[in-house]
C-alpha positions in Angstrom: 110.1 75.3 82.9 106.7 77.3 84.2 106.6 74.4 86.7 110.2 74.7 88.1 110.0 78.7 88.3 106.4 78.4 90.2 108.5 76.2 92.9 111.4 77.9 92.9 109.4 81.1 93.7 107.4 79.4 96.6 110.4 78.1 98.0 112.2 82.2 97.6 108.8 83.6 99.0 109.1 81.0 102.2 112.8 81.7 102.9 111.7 85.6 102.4 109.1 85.4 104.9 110.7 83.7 107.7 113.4 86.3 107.8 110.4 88.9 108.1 109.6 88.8 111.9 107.0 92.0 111.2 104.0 90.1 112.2 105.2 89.6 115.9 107.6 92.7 116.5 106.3 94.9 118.9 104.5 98.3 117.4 103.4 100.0 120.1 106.0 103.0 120.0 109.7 102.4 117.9 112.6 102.4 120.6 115.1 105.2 119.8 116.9 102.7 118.2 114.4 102.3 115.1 113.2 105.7 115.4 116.7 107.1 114.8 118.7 107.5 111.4 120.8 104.1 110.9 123.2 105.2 108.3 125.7 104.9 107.7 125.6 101.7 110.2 123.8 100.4 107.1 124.1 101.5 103.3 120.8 103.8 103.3 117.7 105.2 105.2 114.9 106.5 103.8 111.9 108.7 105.4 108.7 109.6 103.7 105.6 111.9 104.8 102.6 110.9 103.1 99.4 113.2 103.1 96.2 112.5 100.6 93.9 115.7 101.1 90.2 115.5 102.1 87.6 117.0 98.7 87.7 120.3 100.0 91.4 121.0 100.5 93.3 122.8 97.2 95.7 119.9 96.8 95.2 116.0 96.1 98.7 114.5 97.5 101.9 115.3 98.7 105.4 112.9 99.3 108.3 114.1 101.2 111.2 111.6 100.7 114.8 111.9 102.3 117.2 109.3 101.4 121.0 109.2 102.2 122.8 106.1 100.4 121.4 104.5 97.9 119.1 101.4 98.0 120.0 99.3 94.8 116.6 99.0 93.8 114.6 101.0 91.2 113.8 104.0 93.3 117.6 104.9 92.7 118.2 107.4 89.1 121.7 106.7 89.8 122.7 108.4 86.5 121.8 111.9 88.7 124.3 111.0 90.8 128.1 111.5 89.3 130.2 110.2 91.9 131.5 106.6 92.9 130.9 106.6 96.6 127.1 105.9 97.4 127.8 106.8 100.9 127.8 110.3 99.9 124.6 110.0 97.9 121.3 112.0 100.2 118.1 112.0 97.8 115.7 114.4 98.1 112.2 114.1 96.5 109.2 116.1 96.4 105.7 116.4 94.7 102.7 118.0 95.7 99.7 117.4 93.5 97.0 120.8 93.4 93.7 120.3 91.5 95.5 122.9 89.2 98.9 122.5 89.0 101.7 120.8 90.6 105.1 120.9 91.5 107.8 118.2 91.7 111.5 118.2 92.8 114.5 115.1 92.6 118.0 116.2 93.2 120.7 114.0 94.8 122.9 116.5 97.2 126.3 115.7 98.8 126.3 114.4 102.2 129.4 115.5 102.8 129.8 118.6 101.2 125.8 119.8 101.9 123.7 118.0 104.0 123.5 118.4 108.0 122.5 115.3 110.0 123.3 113.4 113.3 123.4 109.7 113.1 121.5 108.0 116.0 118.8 110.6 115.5 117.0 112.5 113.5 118.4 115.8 112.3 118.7 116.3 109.0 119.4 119.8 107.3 119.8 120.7 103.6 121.0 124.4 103.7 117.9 126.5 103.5 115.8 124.1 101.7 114.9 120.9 104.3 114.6 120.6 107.9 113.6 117.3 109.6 114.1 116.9 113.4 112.0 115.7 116.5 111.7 112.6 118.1 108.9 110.4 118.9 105.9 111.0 119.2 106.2 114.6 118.0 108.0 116.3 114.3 108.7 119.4 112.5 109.7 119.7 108.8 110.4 122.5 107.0 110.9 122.6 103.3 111.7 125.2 100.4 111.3 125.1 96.9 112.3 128.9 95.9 112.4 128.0 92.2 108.4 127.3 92.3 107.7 129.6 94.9 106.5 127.1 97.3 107.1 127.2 101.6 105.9 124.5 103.9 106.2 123.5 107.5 104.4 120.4 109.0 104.5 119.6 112.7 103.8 116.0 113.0 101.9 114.4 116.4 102.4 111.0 116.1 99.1 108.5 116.9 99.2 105.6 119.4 101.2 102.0 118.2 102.3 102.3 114.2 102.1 99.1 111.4 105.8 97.5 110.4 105.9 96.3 107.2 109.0 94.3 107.4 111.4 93.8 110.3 114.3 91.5 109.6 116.9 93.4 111.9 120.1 92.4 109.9 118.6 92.8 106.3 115.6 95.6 106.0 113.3 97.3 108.3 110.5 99.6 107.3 107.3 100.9 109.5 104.5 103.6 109.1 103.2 105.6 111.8 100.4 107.9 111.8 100.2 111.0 112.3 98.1 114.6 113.2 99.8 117.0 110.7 99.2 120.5 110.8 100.6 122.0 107.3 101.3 125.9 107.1 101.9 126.6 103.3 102.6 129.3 100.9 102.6 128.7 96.7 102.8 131.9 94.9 100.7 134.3 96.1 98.5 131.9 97.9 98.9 130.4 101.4 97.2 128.7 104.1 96.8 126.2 107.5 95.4 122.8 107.0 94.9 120.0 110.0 95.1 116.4 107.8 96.2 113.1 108.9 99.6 111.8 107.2 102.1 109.0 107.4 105.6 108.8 108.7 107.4 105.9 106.5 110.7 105.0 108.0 112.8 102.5 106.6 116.6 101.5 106.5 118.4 98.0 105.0 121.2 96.7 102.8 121.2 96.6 99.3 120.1 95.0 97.8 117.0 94.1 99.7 116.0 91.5 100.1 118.6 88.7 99.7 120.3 90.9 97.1 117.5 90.5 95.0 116.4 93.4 92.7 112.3 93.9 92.9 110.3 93.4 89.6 107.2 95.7 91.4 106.5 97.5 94.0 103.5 99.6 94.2 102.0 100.8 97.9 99.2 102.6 97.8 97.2 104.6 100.9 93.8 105.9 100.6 91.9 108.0 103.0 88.4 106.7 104.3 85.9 108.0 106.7 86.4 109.6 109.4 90.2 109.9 109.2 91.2 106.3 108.5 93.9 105.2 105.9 93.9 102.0 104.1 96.9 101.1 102.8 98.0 97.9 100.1 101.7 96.8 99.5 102.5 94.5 96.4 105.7 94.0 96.3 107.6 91.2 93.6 111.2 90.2 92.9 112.4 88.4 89.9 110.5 85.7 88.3 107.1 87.2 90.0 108.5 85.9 93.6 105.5 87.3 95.7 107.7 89.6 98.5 104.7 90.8 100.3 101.0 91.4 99.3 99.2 92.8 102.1 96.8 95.4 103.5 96.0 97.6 106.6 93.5 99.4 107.8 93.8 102.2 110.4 91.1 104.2 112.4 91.4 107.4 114.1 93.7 106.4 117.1 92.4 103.1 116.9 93.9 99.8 116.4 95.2 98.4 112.8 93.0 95.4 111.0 95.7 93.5 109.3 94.9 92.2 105.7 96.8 89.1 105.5 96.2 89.3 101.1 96.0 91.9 98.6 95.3 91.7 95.0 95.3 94.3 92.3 93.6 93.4 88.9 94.3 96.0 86.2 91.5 97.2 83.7 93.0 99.7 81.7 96.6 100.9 81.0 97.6 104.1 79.7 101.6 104.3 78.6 103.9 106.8 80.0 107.3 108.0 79.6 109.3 107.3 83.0 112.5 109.7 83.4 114.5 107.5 81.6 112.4 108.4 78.4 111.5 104.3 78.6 107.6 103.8 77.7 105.9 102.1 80.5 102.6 101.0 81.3 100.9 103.3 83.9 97.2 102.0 85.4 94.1 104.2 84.4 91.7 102.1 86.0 91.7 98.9 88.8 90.2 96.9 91.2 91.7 96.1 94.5 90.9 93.2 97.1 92.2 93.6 100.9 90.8 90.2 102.5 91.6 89.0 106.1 90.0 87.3 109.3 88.3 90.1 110.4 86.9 91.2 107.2 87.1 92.6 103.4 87.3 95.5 101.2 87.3 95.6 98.0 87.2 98.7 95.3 87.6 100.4 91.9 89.9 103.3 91.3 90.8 105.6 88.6 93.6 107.6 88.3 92.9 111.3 88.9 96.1 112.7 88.1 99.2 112.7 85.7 101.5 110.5 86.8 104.7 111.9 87.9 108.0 110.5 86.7 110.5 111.1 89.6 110.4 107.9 91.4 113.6 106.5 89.7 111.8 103.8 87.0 108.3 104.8 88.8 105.6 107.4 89.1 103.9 108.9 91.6 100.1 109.6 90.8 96.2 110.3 92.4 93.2 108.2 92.1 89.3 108.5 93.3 87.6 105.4 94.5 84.5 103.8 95.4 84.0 100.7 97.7 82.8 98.4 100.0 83.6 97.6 103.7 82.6 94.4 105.1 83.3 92.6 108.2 84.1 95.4 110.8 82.6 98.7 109.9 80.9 97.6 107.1 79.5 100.1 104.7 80.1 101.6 101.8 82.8 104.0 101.0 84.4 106.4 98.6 87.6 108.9 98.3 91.0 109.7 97.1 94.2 107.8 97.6 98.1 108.0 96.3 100.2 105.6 94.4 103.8 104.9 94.8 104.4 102.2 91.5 108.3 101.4 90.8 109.1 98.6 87.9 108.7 99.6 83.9 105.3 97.0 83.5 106.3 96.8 79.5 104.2 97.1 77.3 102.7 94.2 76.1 101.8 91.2 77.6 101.9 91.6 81.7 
């Protein structure tokens, strides 16, 4: 039986990644075409700014996430959402992790009844709460949360070529570009300007993806390194532990991306936590990682630094501080913050 799953999930992760043309799309700008929103041409389409702060800033993280449709996989909590007709469904998600306190926010809207947007491009308005418009290279958002006080506006200039992450035109599509942000903010009676990188996720399929199959895991994490560089790690399973994609990046300062053809993630410790569904899950405390490719590895230990947040449908959202080492091109050793996106319910028990 073990034998007959391990080849049925080669012969799932084969199929899987010839449909994934990623590794030979071009990336050196998206055409309007990718950049713009594709729903409802297909069932959803998802954007996410990511920004992990340097030591001295007053926060640790912050995720921006706009969704209209739903995906079919975990990152849904489609018990929020009361009515039949998923084309009407627009998710919006936020958390922004302080050193001192946080704030979170998860509320499906109507698309029809609330939200603003223009398909083939990229408006999207929610009232007085959410702005998100500009095209390449160059973004503004502008979000409220009145009930916690909070007032942000982010102008993003995007940096030279951008990583996909999958491109199978027909089935999913999902890229990162990088980013300049500068982040105006207001919390309380506090408020201030910071210049940071961040990441522009973009991303847009069929449910469920891919081939229909619901994923077991997904976690992506992005740390910040030296000198305003990200690395970034995808692990990604469906059922029966079919490998999807495990895979790295790293990305200099407007320079080019060092592809990590493998990523593995060995867990030391566990802590459980309640996801929203009030369903105990296993939730990382400690961890190694591996990114290893032709042109070099890196490898590092991470604890979590944060509570992790429970509004990523069966997921959470959480910090971590890491320490490292950089070999093949520019080797050294390295230490910082990074940001976890985990979805699945990792049981507890036996993993």
């Amino acid at each position: 039986m073990i034998v007959m799953q391990s080849r049925l999930a080669k012969i799932s992760s084969s199929i899987i990644n010839r449909l994934d043309r990623s590794a030979t799309a071009q990336n050196k700008r998206p055409d309007p075409l990718e950049e713009c929103t594709r729903f409802p041409e297909f069932p959803w389409d998802l954007r996410t700014i990511i920004i992990v702060f340097p030591p001295e800033a007053p926060f640790k993280y912050l995720n921006l996430n706009t969704l209209l449709g739903l995906t079919g996989v975990p990152f849904d909590r489609k018990e929020r959402w009361k009515v039949s007709d998923a084309k009407d469904a627009f998710d919006l998600q936020f958390a922004l992790e302080a050193k001192d306190k946080y704030a979170t926010y998860k509320q499906y809207h109507s698309i029809g009844k609330e939200l603003n947007y223009r398909p083939g491009d990229l408006y999207i308005e929610l009232g007085e709460r959410l702005l998100f418009e500009g095209n390449w290279p160059k973004y503004e958002i502008r979000y409220r949360q009145p009930e916690a006080d909070i007032e942000l506006s982010m102008q993003l200039d995007s940096w030279p070529d951008f990583h996909w992450w999958a491109y199978s035109p027909q089935l999913y599509c999902h890229y990162t570009s990088y980013c300049d942000c500068r982040l105006e903010w207001q919390w309380g009676e506090d408020s201030g300007v910071i210049d940071v990188p961040a990441l522009h996720d973009h991303g847009w399929g069929k449910n469920t993806l891919p081939l229909r199959l619901p994923l077991r895991v997904f976690r992506y994490e992005v740390m910040r390194l030296p000198e305003d560089a990200f690395a970034m790690s995808l692990w990604s399973e469906g059922p029966g532990r079919v490998e999807l994609k495990n895979v790295g990046v790293i990305r200099r300062d407007r320079g080019e991306s060092t592809f990590m053809k493998k990523y593995e993630c060995r867990v030391l410790e566990w802590d459980e936590f309640n996801n929203y569904a009030n369903f105990p899950c296993r939730v990382p405390r400690r961890w190694t990682g591996i990114q290893s490719g032709d042109n070099g590895e890196f490898t590092y230990e991470a604890v979590r630094n944060s509570e992790p947040r429970a509004i990523l449908g069966e997921g959470f959202l959480y910090g971590f501080d890491y320490e490292g080492q950089l070999n093949g091109v520019g080797a050294g050793k390295i230490e910082g913050s990074g940001y976890v996106e985990q979805l699945g319910r990792f049981p507890m028990g036996k993993y």
